[in-house]
C-alpha positions in Angstrom: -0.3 49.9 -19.4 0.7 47.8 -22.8 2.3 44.8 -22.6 5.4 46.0 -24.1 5.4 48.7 -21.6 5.2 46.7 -18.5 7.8 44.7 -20.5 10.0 47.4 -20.3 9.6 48.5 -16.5 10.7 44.6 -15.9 14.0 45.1 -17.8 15.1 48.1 -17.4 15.2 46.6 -13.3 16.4 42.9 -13.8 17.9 40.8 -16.9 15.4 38.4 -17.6 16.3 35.2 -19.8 13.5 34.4 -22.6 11.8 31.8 -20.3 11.3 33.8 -17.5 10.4 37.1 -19.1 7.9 35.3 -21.2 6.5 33.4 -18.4 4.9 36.8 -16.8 2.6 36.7 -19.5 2.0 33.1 -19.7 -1.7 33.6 -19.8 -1.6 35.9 -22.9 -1.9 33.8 -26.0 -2.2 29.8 -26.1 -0.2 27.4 -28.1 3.1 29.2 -27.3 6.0 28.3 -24.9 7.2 31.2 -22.6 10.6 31.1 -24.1 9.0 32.1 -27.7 7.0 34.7 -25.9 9.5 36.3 -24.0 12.0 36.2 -27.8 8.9 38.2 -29.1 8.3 40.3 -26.6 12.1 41.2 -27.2 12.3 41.2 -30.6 8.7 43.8 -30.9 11.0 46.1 -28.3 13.8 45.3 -30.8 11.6 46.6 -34.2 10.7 49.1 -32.0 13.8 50.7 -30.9 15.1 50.5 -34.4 11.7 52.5 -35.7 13.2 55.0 -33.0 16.6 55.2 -34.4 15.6 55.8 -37.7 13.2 58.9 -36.6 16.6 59.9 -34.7 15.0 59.6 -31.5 17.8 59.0 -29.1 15.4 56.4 -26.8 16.1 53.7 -29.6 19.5 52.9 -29.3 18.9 53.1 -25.3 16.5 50.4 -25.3 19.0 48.5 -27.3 21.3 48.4 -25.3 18.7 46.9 -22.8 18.0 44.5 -24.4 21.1 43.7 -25.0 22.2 43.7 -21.6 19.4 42.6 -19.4 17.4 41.4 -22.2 20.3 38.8 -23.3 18.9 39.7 -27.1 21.2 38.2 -29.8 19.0 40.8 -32.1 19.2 43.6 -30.2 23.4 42.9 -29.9 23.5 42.7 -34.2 21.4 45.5 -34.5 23.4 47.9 -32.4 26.8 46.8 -34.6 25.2 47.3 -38.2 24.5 51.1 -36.2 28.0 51.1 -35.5 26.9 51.4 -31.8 28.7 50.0 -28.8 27.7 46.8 -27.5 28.1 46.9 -23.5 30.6 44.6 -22.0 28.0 43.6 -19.7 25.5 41.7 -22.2 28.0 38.7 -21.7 28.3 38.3 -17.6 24.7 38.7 -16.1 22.7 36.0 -15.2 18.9 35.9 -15.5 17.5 37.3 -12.1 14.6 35.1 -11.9 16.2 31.7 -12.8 20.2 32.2 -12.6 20.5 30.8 -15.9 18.6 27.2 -14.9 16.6 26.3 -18.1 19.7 26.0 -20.0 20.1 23.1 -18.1 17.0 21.7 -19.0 18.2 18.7 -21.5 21.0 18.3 -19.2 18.5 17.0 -16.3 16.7 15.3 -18.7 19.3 13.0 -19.3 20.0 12.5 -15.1 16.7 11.9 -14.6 16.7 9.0 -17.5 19.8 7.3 -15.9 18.0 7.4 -12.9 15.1 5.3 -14.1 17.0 3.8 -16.7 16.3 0.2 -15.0 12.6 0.6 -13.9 9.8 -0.5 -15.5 6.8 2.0 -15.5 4.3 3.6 -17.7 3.1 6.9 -16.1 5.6 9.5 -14.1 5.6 12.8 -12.5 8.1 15.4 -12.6 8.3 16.9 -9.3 10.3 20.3 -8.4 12.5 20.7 -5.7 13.7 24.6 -6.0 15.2 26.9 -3.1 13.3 29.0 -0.9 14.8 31.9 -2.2 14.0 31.2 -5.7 10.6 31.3 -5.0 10.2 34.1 -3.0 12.0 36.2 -5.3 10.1 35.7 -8.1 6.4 36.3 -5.5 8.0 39.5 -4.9 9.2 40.4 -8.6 5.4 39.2 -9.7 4.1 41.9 -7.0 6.4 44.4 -7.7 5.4 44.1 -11.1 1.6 43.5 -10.1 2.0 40.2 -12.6 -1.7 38.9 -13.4 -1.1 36.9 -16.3 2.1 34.8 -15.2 2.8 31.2 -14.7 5.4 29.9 -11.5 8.6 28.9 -12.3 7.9 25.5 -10.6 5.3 25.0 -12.8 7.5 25.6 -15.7 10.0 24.3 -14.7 7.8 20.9 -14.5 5.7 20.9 -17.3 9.0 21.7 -19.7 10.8 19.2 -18.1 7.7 16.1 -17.8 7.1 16.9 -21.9 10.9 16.1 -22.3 10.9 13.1 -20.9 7.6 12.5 -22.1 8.8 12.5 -25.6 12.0 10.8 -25.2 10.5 7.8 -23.5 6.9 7.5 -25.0 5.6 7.1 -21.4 2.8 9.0 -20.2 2.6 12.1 -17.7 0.3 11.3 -15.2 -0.5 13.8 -12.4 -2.6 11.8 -9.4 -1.3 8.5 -9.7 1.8 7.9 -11.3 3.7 4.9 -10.9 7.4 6.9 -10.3 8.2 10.5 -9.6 10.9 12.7 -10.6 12.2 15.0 -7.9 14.2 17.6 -9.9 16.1 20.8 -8.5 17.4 23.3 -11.3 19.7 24.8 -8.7 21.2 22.0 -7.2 21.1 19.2 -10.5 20.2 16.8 -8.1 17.1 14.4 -9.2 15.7 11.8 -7.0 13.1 9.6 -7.9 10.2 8.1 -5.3 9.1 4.9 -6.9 5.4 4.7 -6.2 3.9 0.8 -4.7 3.1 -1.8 -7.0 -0.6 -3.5 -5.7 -1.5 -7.0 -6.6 -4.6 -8.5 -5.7 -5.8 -11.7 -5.3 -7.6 -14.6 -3.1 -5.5 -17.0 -0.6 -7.1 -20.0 0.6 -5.1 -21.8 3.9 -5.1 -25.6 3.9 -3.3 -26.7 6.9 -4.0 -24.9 10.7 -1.2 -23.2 13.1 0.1 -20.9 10.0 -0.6 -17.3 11.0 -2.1 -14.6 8.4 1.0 -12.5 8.9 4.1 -12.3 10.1 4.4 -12.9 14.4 7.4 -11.4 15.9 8.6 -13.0 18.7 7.4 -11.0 21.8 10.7 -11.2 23.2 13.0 -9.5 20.9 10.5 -8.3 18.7 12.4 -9.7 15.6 15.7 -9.0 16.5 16.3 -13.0 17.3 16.6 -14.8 20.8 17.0 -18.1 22.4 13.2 -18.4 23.1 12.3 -17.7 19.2 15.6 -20.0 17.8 17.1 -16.5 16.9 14.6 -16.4 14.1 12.5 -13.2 15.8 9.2 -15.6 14.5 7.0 -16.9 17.0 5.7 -19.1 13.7 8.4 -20.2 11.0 5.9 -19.4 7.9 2.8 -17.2 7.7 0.3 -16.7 5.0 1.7 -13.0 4.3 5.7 -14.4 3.7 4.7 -17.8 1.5 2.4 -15.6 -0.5 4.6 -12.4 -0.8 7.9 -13.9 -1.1 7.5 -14.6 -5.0 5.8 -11.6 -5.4 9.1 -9.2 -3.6 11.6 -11.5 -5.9 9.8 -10.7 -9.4 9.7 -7.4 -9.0 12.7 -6.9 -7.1 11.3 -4.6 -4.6 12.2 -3.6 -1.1 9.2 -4.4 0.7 5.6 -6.1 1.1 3.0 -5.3 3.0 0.0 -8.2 3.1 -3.5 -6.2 3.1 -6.6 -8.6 3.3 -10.1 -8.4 4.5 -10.4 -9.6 7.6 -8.3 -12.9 9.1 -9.1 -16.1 10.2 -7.2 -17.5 13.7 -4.5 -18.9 13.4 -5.5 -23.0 14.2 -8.7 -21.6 11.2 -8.5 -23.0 7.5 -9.7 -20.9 5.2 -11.1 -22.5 3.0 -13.6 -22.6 0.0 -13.0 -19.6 -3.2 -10.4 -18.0 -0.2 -10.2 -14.4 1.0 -9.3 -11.6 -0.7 -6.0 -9.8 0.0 -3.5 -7.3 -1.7 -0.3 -7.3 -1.5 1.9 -4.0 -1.6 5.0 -3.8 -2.8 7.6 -1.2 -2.0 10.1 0.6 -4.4 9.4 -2.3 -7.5 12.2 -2.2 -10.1 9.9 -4.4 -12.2 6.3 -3.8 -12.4 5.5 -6.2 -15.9 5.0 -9.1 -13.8 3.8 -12.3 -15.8 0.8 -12.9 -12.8 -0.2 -16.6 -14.5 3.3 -17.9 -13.9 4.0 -16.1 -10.3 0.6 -17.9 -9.5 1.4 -20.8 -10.3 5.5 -20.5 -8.9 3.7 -19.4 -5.4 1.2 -22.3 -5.5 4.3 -24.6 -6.0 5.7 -22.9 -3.2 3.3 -23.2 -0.7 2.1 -26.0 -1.8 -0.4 -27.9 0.6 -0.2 -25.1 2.7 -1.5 -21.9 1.2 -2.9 -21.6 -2.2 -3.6 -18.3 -4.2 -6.3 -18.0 -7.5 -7.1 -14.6 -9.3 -4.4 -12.7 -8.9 -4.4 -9.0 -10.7 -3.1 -5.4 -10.9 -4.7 -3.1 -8.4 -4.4 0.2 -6.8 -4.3 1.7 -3.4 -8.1 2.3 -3.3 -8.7 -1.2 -3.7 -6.4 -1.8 -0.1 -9.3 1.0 1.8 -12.2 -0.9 0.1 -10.9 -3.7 1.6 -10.6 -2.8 5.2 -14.1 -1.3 4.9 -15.2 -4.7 3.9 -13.9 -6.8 6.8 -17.4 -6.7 7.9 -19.0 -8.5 4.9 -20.9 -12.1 5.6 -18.7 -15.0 6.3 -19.5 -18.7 6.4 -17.9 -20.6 9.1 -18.3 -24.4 10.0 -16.9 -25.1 13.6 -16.6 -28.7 15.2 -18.4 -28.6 18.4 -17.6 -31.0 21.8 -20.1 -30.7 24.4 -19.7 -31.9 28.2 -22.8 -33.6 28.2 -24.5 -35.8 25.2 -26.5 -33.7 22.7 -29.8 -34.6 21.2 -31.1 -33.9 17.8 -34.2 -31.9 19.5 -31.3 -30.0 20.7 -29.1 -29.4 17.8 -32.6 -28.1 16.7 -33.1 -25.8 19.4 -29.9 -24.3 18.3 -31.0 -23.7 14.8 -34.2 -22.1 15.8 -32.2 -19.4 18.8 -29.6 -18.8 16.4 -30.5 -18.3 12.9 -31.8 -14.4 12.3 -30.6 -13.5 15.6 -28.5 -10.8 17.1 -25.1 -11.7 19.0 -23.7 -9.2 21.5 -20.2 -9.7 22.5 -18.0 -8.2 24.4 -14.0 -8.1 23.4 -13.0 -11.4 23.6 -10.2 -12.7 26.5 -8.3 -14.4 24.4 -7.5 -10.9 22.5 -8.4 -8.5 25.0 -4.5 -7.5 25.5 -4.7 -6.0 21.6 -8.1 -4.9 21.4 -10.4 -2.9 23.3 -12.5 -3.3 25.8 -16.2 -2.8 23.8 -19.4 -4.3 23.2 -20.0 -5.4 19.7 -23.6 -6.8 17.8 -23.5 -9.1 15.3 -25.6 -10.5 13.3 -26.1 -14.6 12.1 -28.2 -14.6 9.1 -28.1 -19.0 9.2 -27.1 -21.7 11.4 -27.2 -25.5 10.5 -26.3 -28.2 12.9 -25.6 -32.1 12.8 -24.6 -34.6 15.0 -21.1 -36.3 14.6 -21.0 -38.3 17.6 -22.9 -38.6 21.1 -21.2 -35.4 22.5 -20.0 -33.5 19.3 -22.0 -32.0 16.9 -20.5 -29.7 13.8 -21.9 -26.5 13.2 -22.4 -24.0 10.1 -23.3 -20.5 10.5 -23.8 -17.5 8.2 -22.7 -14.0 9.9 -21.6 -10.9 9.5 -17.7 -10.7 9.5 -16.4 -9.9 12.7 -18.0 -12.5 14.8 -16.4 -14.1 17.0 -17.4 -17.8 16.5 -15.4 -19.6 19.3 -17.1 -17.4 22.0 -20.7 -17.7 20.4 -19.9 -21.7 21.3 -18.2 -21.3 24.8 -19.8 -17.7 26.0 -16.4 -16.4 26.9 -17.0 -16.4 30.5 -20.9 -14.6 29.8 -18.8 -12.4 27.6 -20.8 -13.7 24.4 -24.7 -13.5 24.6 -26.7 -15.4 23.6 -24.0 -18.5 23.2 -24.5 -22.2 22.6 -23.3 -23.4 25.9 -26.0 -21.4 27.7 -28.8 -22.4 25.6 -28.1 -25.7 26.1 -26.9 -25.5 29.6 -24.6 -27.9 28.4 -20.8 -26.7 28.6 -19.2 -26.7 25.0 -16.1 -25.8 23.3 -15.3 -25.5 19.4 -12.1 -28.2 18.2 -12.1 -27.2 14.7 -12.8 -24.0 13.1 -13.1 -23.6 9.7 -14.0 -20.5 7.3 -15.8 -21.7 4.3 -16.6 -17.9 2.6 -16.0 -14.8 2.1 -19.0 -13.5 0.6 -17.9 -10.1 -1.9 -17.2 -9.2 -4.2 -13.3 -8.8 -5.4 -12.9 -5.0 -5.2 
C-alpha cells in the first residue's frame, strides 16, 4: 500500500491536523517537520483529486471534500470553489482526532513556560510532557489500526517542537540526562510546571575548634520541633559544620534547601585539620545558580571564622556526591593525645610502633555508637604509627589508616571490643584526650 493510500484510509476515518497526519510517517524523509509532511501529503491528494476532476472522474471532487473536511485543507477548500463545488459546513467545526487541536497552542505554552523560569538562572533544560491517558492510548490504537511503522509519538513531538522553541527563544541549550531545570508541559490542560534540578558545590572544610558537630543534631527530644531541654531551638549543638558552611551557600542562590555530603566525619570533640575534608553541598530548587565561588568563600570564611574554614570550592554534579561516599574508606592521618594509668617508657612507645604499624585492626561496632550502627566486626588496616612522649604518663600518637577506623577504641580496646589495642599491649590502661584528623588522603572527585 502507497503512502498516499494509507494516507487516505486514515482520513477518510478521522480528521487529522497537519502535525499529526504527518507524524505517521515521521520516519519517511529527514530534514522535514511533521506539520510540512502531513501539508504535502494533503496537498499530493489535493493535485491528485484535481487530475481526477479534470478526467471527469467523480472520485476527485469526493476526496476534496475530505480533505476539506477531515483533512482541514485550505487548498483543497479553494479548489472545490474555483469548481463551483460545495464546501461542507463541517470543514469549520471538527477538531483533529489525535491531538484536539493542541499544537495550535504551541507558542502559547512557550510563552507560560518562559514566565515560569523568567527568574531562574540555568543553562540547559528539558521539556517534559505531561499528556492524558486517553490521549495516548488513542493514538496506540489509531497507530495499530492503521499498522503505523514509520510514526513518531505525540509526546515526543510534542517535546521536541516545544524544547526547539524555547531553545531558540532563550539561546539556552536542550540537554536530555542532566539538565539543570525541567519543563513539565500538558497540551490538554495548559498547565506547565517546572522541577528545578540541585545545584552541587564542592569543596574542602577544615574544623578548628572541638564540640561543633559535622551536621546538624536534632534534639532527641522533640526531634527539632523545640523543647525546654534543647532551649526550644530543636539543636542538641547551636552550630554545626553543615549550617556555618551551607548557610552562605542557601542565601546566594536563594534555594530551598541543603543537604551537606562529605567523605566520611570526624567526632564531634575531633579537629579536622590540615588541607580539610572534602564535602558537597546540595542545594535544592536554586533560583540562582551563577554563584561568584571566590567571594562566597571568602563571605563563609568570615562567617565562621575561627571555627570552620572552607578552600577550593567548585561546581559539581551528583556523581561527584556517590564518589564520595565510596571514598569514606580512603587513608586518614590522625594524631590522638594519649593518657596512660601508669608511666610510659620510650622502649614502650616503641613497642607500640613496632605492633602497630602494617598491622591489621579488628573491631567490633563501637559502644559509644552501637545505638546507630550495627552490631559487626570490621578490619582495618594502619599503614604507620609514630609515638612521642609528652609527659611521664601521656604520650601523643600519629597513625596512618584506612578511613573508618575507629581511633579512640584502638587506644582504650572498647571493653576487648578493639583488637589488638594500645592498652592491652602495654597492659597499661589508657584513654585518648585529644583527637585530631590531620588528612584526608584523595583526591578531590
Amino acid at each position: 500500500m502507497s503512502v498516499l493510500e494509507k494516507t487516505m484510509m486514515m482520513l477518510e476515518k478521522y480528521p487529522l491536523c497537519d502535525h499529526c497526519l504527518g507524524r505517521q510517517f515521521a520516519l519517511l524523509g529527514r530534514g522535514i517537520d511533521n506539520s510540512v509532511r502531513g501539508e504535502a501529503l494533503k496537498l499530493s491528494l489535493t493535485l491528485q483529486a484535481s487530475a481526477l476532476n479534470i478526467a471527469k472522474n467523480t472520485d476527485g471532487t469526493r476526496t476534496l471534500k475530505l480533505l476539506a473536511t477531515n483533512g482541514f485543507s485550505r487548498e483543497a477548500k479553494e479548489t472545490l470553489r474555483q469548481l463551483k463545488k460545495r464546501v461542507p459546513k463541517t470543514a469549520q467545526s471538527k477538531p483533529c482526532f489525535l491531538c484536539e487541536d493542541r499544537f495550535q497552542l504551541l507558542d502559547g505554552l512557550v510563552q507560560k513556560a518562559l514566565e515560569k523560569i523568567t527568574n531562574y538562572e540555568y543553562t540547559t533544560f528539558l521539556v517534559g510532557m505531561e499528556l492524558p491517558v486517553a490521549v495516548e492510548e488513542r493514538e496506540d490504537e489509531f497507530k495499530a489500526a492503521f499498522n503505523v511503522g514509520y510514526g513518531e509519538s505525540i509526546r515526543h513531538e510534542f517535546g521536541r517542537l516545544l524544547g526547539k522553541k524555547i531553545e531558540g527563544q532563550t539561546g539556552k541549550t536542550v540537554e536530555y540526562r542532566k539538565p539543570e531545570i525541567t519543563l513539565i508541559i500538558n497540551p490538554f490542560t495548559e498547565d506547565v510546571k517546572i522541577q528545578v534540578n540541585p545545584l552541587f558545590v564542592a569543596g574542602r572544610y577544615r574544623k578548628l575548634v572541638r564540640d561543633i558537630p559535622q551536621s546538624k543534631w536534632f534534639c532527641y527530644s522533640c526531634r527539632g520541633k523545640g523543647c525546654e531541654k534543647c532551649g526550644w531551638t530543636g539543636k542538641l549543638y547551636p552550630e554545626s559544620v553543615e549550617e556555618l558552611v551551607s548557610k552562605s551557600l542557601l542565601e546566594a542562590a536563594e534555594g530551598e534547601k541543603t543537604a551537606f555530603h562529605a567523605s566520611g566525619r570526624e567526632d564531634i570533640d575531633a579537629r579536622m585539620l590540615g588541607s580539610g575534608r572534602p564535602f558537597v553541598v546540595e542545594i535544592s530548587k536554586p533560583v540562582k545558580r551563577f554563584l561568584d565561588l571566590r567571594k562566597l568563600k571568602e563571605t563563609i570564611n568570615d562567617y565562621a571564622k575561627g571555627k570552620v574554614e572552607v578552600s577550593n570550592l567548585r561546581f559539581t554534579n551528583k556523581d561527584v556526591v556517590r564518589k564520595l561516599k565510596k571514598a569514606e574508606s580512603a587513608q586518614k592521618e590522625y594524631r590522638v593525645l594519649i593518657e596512660f594509668e601508669r608511666n610510659v617508657s620510650e622502649a614502650d612507645l616503641r613497642l607500640l610502633e613496632e605492633k602497630l604499624t602494617n598491622t591489621s585492626i579488628k573491631q567490633q561496632t563501637p559502644l559509644r555508637v552501637l545505638h546507630r550502627r550495627a552490631d559487626l566486626t570490621r578490619e582495618k588496616y594502619i599503614y604507620q604509627v609514630k609515638v612521642k612522649r609528652v609527659s611521664l604518663n601521656k604520650a601523643e600518637m600519629e597513625i596512618r589508616c584506612q578511613g573508618g577506623l575507629y581511633v579512640k577504641e584502638l587506644v582504650s580496646g572498647d571493653e576487648g571490643r578493639t583488637t589488638p589495642n594500645v592498652s592491652e599491649l602495654l597492659a597499661n590502661k589508657a584513654k585518648p584526650i585529644k583527637l585530631d584528623v590531620l588528612n584526608v588522603i584523595m583526591e578531590d572527585p
